[in-house]
C-alpha positions as CSV (number, residue, x, y, z in Angstrom):
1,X,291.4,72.6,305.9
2,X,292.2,70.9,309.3
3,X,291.1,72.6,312.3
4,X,292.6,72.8,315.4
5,X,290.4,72.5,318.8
6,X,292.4,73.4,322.2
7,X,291.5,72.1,325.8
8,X,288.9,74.6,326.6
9,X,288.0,77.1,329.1
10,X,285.0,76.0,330.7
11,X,285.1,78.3,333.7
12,X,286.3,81.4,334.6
13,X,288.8,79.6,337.4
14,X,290.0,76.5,335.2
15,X,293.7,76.1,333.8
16,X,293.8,73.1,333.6
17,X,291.8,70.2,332.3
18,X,291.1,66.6,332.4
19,X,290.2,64.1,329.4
20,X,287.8,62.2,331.5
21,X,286.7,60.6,328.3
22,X,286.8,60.6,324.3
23,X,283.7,59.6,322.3
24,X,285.4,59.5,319.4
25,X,288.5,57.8,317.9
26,X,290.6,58.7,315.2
27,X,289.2,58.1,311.7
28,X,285.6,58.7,313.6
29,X,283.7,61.0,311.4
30,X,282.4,64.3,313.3
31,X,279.5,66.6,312.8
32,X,279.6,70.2,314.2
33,X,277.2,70.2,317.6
34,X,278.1,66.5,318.4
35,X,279.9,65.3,321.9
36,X,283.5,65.0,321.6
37,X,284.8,64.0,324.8
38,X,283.5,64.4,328.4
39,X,286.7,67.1,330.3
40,X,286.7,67.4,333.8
41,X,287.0,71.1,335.5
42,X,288.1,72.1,338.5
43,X,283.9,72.3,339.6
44,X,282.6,69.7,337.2
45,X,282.9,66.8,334.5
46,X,281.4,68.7,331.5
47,X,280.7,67.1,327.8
48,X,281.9,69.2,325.3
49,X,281.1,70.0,321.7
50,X,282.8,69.9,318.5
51,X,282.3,73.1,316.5
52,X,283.3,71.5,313.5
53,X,282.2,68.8,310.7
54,X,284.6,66.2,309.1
55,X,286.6,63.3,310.6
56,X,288.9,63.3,313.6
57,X,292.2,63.3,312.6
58,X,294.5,63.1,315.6
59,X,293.8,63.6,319.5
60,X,296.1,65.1,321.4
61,X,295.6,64.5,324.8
62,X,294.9,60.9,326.3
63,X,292.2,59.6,328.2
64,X,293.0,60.5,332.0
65,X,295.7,63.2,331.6
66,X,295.6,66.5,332.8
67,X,296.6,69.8,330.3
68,X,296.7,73.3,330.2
69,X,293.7,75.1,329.1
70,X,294.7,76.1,325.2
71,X,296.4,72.9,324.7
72,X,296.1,71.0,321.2
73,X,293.2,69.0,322.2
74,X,292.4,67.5,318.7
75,X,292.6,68.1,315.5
76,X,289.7,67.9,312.8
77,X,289.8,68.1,309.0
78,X,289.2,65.8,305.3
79,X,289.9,62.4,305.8
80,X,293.2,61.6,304.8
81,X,294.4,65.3,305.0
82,X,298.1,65.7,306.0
83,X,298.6,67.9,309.5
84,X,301.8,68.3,309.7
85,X,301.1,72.0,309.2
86,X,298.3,72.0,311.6
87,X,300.7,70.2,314.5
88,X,303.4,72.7,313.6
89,X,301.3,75.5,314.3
90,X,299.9,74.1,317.2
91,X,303.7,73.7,318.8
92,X,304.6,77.0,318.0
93,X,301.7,79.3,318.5
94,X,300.0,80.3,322.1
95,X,296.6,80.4,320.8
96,X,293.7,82.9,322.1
97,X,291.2,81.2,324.1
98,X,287.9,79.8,322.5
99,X,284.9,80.9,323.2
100,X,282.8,77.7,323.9
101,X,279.3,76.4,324.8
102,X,278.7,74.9,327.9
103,X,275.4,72.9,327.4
104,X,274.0,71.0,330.4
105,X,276.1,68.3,331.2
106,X,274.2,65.1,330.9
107,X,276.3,62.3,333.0
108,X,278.2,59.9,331.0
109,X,277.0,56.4,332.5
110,X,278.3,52.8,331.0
111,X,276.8,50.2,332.0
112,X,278.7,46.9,332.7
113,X,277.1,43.5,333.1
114,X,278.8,42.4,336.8
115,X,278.7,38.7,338.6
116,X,278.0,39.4,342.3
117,X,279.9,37.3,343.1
118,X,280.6,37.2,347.7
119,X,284.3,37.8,348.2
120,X,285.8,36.5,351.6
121,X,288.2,36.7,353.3
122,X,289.2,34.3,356.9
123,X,287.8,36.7,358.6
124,X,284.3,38.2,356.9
125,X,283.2,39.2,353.6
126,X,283.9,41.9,351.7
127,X,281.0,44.3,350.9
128,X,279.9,43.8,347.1
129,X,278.9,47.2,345.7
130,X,275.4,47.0,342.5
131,X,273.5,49.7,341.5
132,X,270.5,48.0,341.3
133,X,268.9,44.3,341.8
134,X,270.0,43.0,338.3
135,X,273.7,43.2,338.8
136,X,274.3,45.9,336.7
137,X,276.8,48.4,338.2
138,X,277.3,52.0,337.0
139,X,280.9,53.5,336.2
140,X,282.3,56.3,334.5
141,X,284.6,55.6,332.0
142,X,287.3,57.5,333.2
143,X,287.0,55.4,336.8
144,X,286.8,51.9,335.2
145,X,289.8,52.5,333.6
146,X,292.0,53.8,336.3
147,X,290.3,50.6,339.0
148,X,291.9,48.1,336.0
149,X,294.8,50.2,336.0
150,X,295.9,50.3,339.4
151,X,294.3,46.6,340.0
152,X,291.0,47.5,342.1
153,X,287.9,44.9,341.7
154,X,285.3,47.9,340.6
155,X,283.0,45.9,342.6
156,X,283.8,46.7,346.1
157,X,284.0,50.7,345.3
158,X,280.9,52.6,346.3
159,X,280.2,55.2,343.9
160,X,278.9,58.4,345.3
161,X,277.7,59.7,341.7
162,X,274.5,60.3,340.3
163,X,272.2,57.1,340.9
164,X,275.0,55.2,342.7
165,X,277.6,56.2,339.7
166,X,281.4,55.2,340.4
167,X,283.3,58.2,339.9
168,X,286.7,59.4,339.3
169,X,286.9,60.1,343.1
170,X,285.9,57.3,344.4
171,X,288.7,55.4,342.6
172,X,290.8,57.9,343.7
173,X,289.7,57.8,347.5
174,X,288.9,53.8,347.7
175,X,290.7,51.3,350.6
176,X,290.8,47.8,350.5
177,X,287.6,47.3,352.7
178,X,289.2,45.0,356.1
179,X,287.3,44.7,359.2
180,X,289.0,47.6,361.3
181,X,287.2,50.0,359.1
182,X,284.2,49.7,361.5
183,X,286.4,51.8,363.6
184,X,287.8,54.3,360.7
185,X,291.1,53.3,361.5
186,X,293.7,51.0,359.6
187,X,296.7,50.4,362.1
188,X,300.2,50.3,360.5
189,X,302.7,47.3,361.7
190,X,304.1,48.0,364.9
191,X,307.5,49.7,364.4
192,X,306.9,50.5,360.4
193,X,306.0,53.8,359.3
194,X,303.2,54.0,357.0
195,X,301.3,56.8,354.8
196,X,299.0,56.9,351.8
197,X,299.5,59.0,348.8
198,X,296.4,60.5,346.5
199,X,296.2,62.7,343.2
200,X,295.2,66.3,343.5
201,X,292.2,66.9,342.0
202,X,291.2,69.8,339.6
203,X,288.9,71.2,342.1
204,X,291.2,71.0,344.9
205,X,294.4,72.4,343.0
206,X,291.8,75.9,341.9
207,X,290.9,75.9,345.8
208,X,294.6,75.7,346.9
209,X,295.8,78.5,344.4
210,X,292.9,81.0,344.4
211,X,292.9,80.4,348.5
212,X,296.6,81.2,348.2
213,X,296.7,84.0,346.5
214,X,293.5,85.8,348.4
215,X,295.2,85.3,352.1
216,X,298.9,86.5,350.8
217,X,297.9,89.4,348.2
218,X,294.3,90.6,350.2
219,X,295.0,92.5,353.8
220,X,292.6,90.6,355.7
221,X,291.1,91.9,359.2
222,X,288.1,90.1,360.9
223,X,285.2,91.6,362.8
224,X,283.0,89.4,365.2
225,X,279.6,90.1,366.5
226,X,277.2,87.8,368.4
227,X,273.6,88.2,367.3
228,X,270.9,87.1,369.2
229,X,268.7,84.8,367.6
230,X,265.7,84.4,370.0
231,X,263.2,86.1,367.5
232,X,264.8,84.8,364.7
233,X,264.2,81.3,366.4
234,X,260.7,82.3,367.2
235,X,260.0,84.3,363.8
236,X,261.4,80.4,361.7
237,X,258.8,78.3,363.5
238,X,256.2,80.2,363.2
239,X,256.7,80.7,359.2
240,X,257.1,76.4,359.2
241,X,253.9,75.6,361.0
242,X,252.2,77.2,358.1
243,X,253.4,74.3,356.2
244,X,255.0,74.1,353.0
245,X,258.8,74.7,352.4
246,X,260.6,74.9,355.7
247,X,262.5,77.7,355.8
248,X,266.4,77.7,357.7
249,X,268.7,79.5,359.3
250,X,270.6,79.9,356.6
251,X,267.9,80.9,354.4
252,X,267.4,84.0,356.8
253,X,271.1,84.6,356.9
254,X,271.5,84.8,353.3
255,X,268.1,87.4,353.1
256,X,269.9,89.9,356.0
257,X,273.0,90.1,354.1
258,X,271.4,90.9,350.9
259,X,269.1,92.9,352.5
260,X,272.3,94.6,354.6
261,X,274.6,95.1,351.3
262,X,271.8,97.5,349.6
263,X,272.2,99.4,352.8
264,X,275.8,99.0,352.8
265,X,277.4,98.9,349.1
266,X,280.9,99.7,350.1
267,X,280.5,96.1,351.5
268,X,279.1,95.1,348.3
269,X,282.7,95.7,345.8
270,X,285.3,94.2,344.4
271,X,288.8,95.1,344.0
272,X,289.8,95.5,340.4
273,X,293.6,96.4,341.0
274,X,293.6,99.9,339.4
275,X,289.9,100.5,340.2
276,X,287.0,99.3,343.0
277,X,283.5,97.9,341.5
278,X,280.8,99.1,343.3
279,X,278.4,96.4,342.3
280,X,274.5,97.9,342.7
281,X,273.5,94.2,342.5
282,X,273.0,91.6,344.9
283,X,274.7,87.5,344.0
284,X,275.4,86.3,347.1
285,X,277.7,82.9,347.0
286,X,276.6,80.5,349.4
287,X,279.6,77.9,349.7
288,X,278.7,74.3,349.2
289,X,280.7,71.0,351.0
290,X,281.4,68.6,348.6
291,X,283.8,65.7,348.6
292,X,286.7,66.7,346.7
293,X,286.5,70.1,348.4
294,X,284.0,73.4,348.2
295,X,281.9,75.0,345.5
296,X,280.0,78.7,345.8
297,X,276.8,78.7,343.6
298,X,275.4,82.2,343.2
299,X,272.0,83.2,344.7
300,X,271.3,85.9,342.0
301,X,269.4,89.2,342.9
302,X,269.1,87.7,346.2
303,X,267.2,91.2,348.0
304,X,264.6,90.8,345.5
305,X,263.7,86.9,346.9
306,X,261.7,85.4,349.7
307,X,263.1,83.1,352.2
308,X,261.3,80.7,350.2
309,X,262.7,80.8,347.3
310,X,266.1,81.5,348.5
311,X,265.9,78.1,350.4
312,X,264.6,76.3,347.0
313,X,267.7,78.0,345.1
314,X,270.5,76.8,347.9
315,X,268.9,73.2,348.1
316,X,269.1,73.1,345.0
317,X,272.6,74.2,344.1
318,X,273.4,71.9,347.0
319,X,272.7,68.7,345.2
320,X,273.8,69.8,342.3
321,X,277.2,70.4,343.4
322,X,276.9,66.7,345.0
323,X,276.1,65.6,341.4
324,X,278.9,67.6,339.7
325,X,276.0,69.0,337.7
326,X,277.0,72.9,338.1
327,X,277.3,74.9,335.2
328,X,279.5,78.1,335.1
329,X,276.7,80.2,335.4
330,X,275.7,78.7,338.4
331,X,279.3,79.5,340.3
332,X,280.3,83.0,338.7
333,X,279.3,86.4,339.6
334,X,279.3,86.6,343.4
335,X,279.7,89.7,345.3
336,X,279.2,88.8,348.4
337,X,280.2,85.5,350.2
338,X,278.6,83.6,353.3
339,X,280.3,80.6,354.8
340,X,277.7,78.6,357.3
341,X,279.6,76.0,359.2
342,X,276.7,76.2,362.1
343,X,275.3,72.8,361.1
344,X,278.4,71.0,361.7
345,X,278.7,72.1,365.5
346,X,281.0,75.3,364.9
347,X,280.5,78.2,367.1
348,X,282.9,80.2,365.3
349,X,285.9,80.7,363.0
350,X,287.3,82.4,360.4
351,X,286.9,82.6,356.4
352,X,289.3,83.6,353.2
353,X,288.1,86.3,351.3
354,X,286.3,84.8,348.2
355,X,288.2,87.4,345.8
356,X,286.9,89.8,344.0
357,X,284.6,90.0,347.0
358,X,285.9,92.2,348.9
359,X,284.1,90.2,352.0
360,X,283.0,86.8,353.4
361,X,280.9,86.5,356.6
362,X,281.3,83.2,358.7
363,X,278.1,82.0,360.3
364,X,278.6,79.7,363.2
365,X,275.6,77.8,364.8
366,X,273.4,78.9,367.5
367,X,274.0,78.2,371.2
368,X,271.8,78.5,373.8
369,X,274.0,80.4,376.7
370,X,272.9,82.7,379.8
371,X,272.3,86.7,378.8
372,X,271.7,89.5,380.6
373,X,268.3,91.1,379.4
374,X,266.7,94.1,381.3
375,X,269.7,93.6,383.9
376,X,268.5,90.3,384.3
377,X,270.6,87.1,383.7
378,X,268.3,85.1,381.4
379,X,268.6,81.8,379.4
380,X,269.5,83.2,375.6
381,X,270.2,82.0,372.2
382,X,273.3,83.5,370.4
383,X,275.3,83.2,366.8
384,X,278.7,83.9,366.3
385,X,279.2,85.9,363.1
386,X,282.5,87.3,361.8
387,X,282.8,89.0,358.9
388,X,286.7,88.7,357.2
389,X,287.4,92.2,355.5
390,X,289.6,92.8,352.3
391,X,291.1,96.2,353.9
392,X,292.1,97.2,350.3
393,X,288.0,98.1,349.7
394,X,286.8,98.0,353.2
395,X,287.9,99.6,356.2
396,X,286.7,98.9,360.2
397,X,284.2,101.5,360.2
398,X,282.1,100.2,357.1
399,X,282.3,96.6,358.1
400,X,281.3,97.8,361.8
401,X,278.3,99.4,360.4
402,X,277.3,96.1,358.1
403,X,277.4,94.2,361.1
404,X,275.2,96.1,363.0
405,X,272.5,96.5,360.3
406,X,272.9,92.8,359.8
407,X,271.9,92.0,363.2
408,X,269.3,94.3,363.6
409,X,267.7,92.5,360.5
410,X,268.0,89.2,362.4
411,X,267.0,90.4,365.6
412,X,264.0,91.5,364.1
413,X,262.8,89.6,361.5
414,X,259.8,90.8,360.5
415,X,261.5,93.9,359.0
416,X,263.1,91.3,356.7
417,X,259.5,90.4,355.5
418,X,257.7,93.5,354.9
419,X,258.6,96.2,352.1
């Protein structure tokens, strides 16, 4: 009997996928537990599994197009079986979603024997992109096809992908290199208007909705607080001249929240609609910048972990995320949501609840600005925190009082290191 498999969901925010890839063709035989295409989420290019055996039949979504989650994806059976029935069912049913495996996705990579050959142009040359010193450049299938496509010589895209890997994105985000990108910027003809156009990726169309619907359906109010960080700053250098893993700013950020929600569980909820889950647990989401937009990997049970291993986890999940190598597991299950932009010069702003939390804090960096201490105006070191409140859960009072245990934590640090 022919089976029917639908466009998966591979994450709790996807609803729509990507065929990045089949590994298979119709008339291909296909054993249950074998890779049947490589489908790109709105967090990550995932390989995923057939659940069936026999021979593929008919595939109903090309290479490169985008579907619904629950879409016919394919449809597997006896060779030579007729599916008219099977495509008939398909058109007329709204199936109920599969439950599916999401093994480790191991990166697609083809190889492709390239001549480097030097490209010029009257005025310089034109950067030639290799993965390595035999010529042999890396690319996604998905991304070769759309550089023939749209008439790009593969070899002057830099791919940003694991190992120097050219990617989807970079297709999708690659200028023909001229010398007035030194500067970052490509004047239009004097008089002529001028604009580029790009495709919306998965990632960034989950970001725009879920963003969307947070600001226009949560009340939001904010509550900022500036914490001074002297100890802190005094407490982190002496805990990295032990040697070892350095440990940052954000790693003792991330241990006074969780520390701060246990204290504070009203902070610590989600709003259900017809109910509020007071979660007795600690995952804190630590959001992630990657190209195509942001990612928030879970710190699980975060009270119950050193700065140490805190800082290992985030590291960690950072590169990941660079690599598109985040698994569901990694990204799902947050109650609480930090947003750091203190590396990037920002001394303070504003975040979107990350719903169901029913909070986000927004760290900015550290600045070094006169104080008054002992009624004395002193040189200081101060961090702009503000913590965005869904007022549904949380009202001033309760987000007050987090603050203020939050700060005393960082203020005094070695309370976050004993007990």
């Amino acid at each position: 009997m022919a089976e029917i498999v639908y466009m998966p969901q591979l994450s709790d925010t996807m609803v729509e996928g990507v065929v990045a890839s089949w590994f298979k063709k119709v008339g291909d035989k296909v054993a249950s537990g074998e890779i049947l295409a490589e489908i790109e989420t709105d967090k990550a290019t995932m390989e995923f599994e057939s659940f069936y055996d026999g021979v593929l039949l008919h595939i109903g979504v090309e290479q490169g197009k985008a579907v619904p989650v629950n879409t016919l994806l394919a449809i597997i059976g006896e060779p030579g079986e007729d599916i008219t029935a099977a495509l008939a069912s398909s058109a007329s049913a709204t199936p109920e979603k599969e439950e599916v495996k999401t093994p480790s996705p191991a990166p697609v990579i083809e190889a492709v024997k390239v001549e480097a050959k030097a490209v010029t142009t009257p005025v310089e040359s034109v950067p030639v992109y290799t993965a390595n010193a035999d010529g042999r450049l890396f690319v996604s299938p998905l991304a070769r096809k759309l550089a023939e496509e749209r008439g790009i010589d593969i070899n002057q895209v830099a791919g940003t992908g694991e190992g120097g890997r050219i990617v989807k994105s970079d297709v999708d985000h690659f200028k023909p290199y001229t010398p007035a990108h030194r500067s970052g910027f490509i004047p239009a003809a004097p008089g002529v208007e001028a604009y580029t156009t790009e495709t919306v990726s998965q990632m960034r169309k989950t970001i725009a909705r879920r963003l969307a619907e947070s600001k226009f359906t949560a009340p939001h109010f904010y509550l900022t607080m500036d914490i001074d960080m002297d100890n802190a700053i005094s407490a982190r250098t002496q805990l990295n001249s032990v040697g070892g893993a350095k440990v940052s700013f954000n790693d003792m950020v991330v241990k006074a929240v969780a520390l701060s929600l246990k204290q504070h569980p009203v902070i610590n909820s989600s709003w259900l609609g017809d109910t509020i889950r007071r979660n007795q647990h600690v995952h804190i989401g630590v959001a992630v910048a990657v190209d195509e937009g942001l990612l928030v990997p879970v710190v699980r049970f975060a009270d119950t972990k050193g700065l140490n291993q805190i800082g290992a986890e985030v590291k960690e999940f950072a590169q990941k995320a660079k690599d598109k190598k985040l698994q569901p597991s990694d990204w799902e299950g947050n109650t609480f949501t930090i947003s750091n932009l203190g590396m990037f010069g920002i001394q303070s702003f504003t975040a979107i609840v990350n719903t169901p939390d029913s909070c986000i804090l927004a760290v900015g960096g550290i600045k070094a600005i006169p104080v008054v201490k002992n009624d004395q105006v002193v040189p200081g070191n101060v961090m702009n925190v503000t913590l965005s409140c869904d007022h549904r859960v949380v009202d001033g009072a309760s987000g007050a009082a987090f603050l203020n245990t939050f700060k005393a934590f960082l203020e005094n640090p070695v309370t976050m290191l004993v007990g």
